[in-house]
OpenMM code with the backbone's topology and positions (N, CA, C; nanometers):
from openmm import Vec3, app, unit

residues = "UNK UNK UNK UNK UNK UNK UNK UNK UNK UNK UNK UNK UNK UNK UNK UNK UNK UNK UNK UNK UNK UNK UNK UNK UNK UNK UNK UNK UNK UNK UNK UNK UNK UNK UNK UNK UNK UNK UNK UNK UNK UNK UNK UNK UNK UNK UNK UNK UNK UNK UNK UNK UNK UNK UNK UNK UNK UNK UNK UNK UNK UNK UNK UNK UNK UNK UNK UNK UNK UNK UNK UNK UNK UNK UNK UNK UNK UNK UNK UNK UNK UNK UNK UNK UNK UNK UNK UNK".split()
positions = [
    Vec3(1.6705, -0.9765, -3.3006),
    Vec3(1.7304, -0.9072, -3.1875),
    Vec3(1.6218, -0.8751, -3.0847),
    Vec3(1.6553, -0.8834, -2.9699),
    Vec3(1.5318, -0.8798, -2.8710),
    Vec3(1.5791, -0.7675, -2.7698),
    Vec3(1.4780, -0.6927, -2.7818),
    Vec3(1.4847, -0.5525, -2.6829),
    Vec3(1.4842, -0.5896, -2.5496),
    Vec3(1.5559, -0.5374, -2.4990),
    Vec3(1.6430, -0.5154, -2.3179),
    Vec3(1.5596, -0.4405, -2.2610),
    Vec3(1.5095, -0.4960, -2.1384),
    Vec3(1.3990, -0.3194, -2.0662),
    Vec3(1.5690, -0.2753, -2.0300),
    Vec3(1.5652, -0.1166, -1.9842),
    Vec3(1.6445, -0.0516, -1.8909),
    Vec3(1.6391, -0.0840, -1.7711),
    Vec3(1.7197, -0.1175, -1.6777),
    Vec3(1.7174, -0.1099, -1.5641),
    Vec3(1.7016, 0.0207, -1.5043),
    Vec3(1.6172, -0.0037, -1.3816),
    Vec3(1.4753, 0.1663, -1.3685),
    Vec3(1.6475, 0.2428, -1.2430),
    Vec3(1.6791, 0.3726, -1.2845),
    Vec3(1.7292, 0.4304, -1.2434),
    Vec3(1.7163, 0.4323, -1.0550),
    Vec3(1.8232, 0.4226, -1.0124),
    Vec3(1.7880, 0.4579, -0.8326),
    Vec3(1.7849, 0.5849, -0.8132),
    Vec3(1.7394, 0.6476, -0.7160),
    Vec3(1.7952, 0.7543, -0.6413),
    Vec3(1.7985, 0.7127, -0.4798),
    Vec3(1.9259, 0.7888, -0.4715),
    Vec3(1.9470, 0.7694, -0.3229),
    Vec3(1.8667, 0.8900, -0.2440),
    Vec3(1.8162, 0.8319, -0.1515),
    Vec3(1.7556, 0.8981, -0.0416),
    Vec3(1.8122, 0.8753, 0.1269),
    Vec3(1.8072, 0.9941, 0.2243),
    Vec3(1.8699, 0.9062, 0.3040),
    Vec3(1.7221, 0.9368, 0.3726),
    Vec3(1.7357, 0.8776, 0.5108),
    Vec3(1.5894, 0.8344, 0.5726),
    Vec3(1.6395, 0.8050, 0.7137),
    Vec3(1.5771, 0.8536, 0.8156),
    Vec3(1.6209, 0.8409, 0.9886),
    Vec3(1.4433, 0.7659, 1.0130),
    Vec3(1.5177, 0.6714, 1.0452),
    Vec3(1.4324, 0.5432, 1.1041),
    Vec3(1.4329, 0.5545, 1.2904),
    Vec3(1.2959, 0.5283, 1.2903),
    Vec3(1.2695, 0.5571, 1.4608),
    Vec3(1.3537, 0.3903, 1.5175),
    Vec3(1.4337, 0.3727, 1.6379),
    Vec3(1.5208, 0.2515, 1.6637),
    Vec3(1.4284, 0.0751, 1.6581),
    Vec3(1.3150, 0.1423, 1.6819),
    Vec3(1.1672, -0.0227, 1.6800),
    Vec3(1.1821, -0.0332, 1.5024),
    Vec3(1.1973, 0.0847, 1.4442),
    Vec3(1.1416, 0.0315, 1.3217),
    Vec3(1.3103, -0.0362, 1.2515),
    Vec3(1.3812, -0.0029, 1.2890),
    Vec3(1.5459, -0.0375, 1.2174),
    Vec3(1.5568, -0.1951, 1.2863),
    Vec3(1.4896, -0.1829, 1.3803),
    Vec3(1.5270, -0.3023, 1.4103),
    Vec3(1.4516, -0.4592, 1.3737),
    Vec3(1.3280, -0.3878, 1.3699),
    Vec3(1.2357, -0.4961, 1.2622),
    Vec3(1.2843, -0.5375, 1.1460),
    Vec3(1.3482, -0.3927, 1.0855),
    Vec3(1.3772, -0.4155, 0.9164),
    Vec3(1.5066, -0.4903, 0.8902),
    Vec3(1.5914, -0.4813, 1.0089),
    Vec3(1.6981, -0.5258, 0.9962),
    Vec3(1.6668, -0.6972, 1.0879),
    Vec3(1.5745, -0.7250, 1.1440),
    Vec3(1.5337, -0.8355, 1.1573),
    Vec3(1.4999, -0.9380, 1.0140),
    Vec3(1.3923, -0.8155, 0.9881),
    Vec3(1.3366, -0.8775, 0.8300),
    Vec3(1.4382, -0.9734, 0.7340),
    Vec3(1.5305, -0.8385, 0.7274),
    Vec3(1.6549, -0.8640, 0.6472),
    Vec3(1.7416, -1.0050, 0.6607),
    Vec3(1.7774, -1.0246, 0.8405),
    Vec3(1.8579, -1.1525, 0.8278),
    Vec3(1.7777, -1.2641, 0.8206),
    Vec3(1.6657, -1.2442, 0.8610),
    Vec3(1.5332, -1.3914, 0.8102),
    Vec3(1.5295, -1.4062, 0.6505),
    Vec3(1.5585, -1.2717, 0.5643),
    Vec3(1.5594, -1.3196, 0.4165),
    Vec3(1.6870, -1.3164, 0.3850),
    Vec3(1.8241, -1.3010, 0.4236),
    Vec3(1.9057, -1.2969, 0.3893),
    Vec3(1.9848, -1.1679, 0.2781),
    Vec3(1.8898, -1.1163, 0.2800),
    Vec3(1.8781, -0.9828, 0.2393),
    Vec3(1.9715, -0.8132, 0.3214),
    Vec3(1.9645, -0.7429, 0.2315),
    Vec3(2.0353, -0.5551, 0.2888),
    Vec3(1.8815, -0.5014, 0.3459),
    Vec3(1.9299, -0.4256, 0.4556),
    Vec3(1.8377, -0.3795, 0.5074),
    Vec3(1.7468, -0.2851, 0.3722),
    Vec3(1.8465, -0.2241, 0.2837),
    Vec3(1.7962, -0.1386, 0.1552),
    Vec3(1.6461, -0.2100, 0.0966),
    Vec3(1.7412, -0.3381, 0.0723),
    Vec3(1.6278, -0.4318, 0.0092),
    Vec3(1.5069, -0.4407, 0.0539),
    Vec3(1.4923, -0.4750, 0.1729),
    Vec3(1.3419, -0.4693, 0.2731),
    Vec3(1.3047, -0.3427, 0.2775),
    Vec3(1.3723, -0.2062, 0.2943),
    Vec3(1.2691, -0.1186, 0.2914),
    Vec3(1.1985, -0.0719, 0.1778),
    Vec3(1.2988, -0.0978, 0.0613),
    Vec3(1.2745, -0.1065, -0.1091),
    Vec3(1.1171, -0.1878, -0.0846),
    Vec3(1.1470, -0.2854, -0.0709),
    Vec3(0.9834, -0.3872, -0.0991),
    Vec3(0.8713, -0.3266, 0.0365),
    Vec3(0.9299, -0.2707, 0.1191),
    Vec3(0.8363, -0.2613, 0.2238),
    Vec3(0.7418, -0.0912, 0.1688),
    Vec3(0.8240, -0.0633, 0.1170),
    Vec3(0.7991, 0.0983, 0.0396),
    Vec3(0.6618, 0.0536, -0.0444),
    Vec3(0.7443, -0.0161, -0.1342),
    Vec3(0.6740, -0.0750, -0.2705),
    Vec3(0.5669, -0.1667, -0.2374),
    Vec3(0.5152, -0.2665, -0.1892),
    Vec3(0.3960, -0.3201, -0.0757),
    Vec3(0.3045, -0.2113, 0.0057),
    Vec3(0.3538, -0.0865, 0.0534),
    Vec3(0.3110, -0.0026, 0.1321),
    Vec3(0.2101, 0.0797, -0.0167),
    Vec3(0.2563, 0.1429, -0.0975),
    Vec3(0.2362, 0.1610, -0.2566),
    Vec3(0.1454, 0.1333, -0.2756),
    Vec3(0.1594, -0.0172, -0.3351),
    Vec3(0.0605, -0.0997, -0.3681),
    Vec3(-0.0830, -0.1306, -0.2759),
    Vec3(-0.0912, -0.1053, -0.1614),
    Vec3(-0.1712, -0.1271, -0.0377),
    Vec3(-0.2453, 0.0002, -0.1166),
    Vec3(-0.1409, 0.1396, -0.1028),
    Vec3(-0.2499, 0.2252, -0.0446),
    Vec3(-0.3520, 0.2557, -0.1959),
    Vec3(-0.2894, 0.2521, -0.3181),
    Vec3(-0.3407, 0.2244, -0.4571),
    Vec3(-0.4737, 0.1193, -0.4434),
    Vec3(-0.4710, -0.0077, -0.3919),
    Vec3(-0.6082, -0.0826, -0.3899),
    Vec3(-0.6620, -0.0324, -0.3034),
    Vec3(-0.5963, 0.0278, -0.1384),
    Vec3(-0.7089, 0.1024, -0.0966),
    Vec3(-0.8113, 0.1972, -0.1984),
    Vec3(-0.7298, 0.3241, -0.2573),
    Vec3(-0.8240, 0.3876, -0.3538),
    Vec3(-0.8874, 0.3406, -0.4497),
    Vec3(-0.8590, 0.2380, -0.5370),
    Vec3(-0.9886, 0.1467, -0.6447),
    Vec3(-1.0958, 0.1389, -0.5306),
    Vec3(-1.0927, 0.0472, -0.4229),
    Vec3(-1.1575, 0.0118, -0.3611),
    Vec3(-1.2535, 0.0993, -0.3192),
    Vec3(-1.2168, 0.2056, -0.2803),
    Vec3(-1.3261, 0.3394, -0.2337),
    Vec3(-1.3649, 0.3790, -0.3653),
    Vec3(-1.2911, 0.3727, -0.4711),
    Vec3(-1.4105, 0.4005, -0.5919),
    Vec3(-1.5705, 0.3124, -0.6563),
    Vec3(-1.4521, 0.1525, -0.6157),
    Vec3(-1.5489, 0.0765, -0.6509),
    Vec3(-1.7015, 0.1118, -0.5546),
    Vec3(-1.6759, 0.0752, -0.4384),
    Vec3(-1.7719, 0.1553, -0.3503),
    Vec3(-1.8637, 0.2827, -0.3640),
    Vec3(-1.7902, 0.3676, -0.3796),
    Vec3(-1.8571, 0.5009, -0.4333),
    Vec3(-1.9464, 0.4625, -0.5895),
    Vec3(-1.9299, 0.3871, -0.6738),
    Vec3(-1.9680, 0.3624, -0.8103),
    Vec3(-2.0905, 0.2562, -0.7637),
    Vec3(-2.0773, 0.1767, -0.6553),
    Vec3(-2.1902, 0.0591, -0.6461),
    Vec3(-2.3005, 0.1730, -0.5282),
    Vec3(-2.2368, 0.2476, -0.4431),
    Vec3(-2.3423, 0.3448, -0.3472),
    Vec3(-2.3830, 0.4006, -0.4718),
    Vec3(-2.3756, 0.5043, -0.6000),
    Vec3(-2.4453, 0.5975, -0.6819),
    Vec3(-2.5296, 0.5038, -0.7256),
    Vec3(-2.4804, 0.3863, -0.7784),
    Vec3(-2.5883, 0.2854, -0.8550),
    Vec3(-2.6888, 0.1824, -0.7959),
    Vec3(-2.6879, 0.1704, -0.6486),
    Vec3(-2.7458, 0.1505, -0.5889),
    Vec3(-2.8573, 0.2032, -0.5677),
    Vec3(-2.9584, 0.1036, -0.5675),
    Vec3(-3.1622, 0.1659, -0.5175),
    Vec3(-3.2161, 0.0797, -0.4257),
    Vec3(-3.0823, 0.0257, -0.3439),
    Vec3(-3.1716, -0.0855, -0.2249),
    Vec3(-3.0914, 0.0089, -0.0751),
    Vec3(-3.1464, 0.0325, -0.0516),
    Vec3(-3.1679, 0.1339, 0.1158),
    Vec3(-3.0587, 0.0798, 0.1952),
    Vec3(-3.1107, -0.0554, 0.1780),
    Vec3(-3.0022, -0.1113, 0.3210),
    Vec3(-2.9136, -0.1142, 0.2744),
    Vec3(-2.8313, -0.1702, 0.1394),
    Vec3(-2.6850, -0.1731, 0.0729),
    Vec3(-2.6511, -0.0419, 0.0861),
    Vec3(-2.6931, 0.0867, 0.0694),
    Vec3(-2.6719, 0.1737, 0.0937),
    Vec3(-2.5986, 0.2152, 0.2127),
    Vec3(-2.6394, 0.1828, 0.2887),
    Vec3(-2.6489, 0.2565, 0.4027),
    Vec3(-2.5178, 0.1256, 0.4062),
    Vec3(-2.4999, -0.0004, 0.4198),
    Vec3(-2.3916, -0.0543, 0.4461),
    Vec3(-2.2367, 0.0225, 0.3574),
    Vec3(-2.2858, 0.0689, 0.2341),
    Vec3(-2.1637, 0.1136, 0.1930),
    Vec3(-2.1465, 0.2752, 0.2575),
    Vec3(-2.2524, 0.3293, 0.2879),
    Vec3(-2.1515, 0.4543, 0.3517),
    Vec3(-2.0841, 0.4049, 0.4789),
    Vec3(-2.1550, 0.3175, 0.5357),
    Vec3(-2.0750, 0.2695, 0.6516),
    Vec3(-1.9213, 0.2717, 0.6464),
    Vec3(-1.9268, 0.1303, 0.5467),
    Vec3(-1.7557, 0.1269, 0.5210),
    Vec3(-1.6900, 0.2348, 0.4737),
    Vec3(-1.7365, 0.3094, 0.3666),
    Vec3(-1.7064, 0.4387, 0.3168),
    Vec3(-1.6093, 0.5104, 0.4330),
    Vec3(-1.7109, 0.5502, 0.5412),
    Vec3(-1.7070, 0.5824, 0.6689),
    Vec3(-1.6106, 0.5369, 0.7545),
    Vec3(-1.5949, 0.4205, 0.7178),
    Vec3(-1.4524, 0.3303, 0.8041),
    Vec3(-1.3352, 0.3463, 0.7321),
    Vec3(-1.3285, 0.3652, 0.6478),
    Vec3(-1.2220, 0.3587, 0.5239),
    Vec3(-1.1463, 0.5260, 0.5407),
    Vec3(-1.2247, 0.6380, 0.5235),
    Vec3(-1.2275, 0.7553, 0.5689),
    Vec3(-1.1928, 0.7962, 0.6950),
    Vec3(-1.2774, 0.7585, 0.8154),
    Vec3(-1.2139, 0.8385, 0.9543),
    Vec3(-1.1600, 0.7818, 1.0375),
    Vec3(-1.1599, 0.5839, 1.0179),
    Vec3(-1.1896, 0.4707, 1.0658),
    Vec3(-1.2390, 0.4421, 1.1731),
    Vec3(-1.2262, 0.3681, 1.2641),
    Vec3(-1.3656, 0.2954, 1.3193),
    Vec3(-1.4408, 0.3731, 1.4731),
] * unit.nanometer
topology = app.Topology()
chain = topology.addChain("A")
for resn in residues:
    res = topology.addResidue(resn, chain)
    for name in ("N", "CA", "C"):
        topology.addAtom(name, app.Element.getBySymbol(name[0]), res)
């Protein structure tokens, strides 16, 4: 017998979209053939995922600046550090 995942519970949310952005998403939508739901579902979930590798990424950084003993790499990673933080 082979175990079933659950299908992950919804909750409804409602959400007031500025008229540029409804209209992109609902652009999105008839180029994939898709509910506008659907695109903001993945656009949510992509947005998520972005901002999650943003943070590894500033760790990885922060972990190679502490272990770092060459001046100039240094100074290049607070840079980005720096861009990443207040940006440019």
């Amino acid at each position: 017998m082979t175990h079933m995942a659950k299908p992950e519970r919804s909750i409804r949310k409602s959400v007031s979209l500025p008229a540029r952005i409804d209209q992109r998403v609902r652009a999105i939508a008839s180029i994939r053939k898709a509910s506008a739901n659907r695109v903001l579902v993945d656009l949510i979930e992509a947005g998520l995922q972005s901002k999650e590798a943003e943070k590894e990424r500033f760790f990885a950084l922060t972990n190679r600046l502490s272990e770092s003993t060459d001046s100039a790499e240094r100074e290049r990673i607070k840079k980005e550090l720096a861009r990443m933080t207040f940006g440019d």
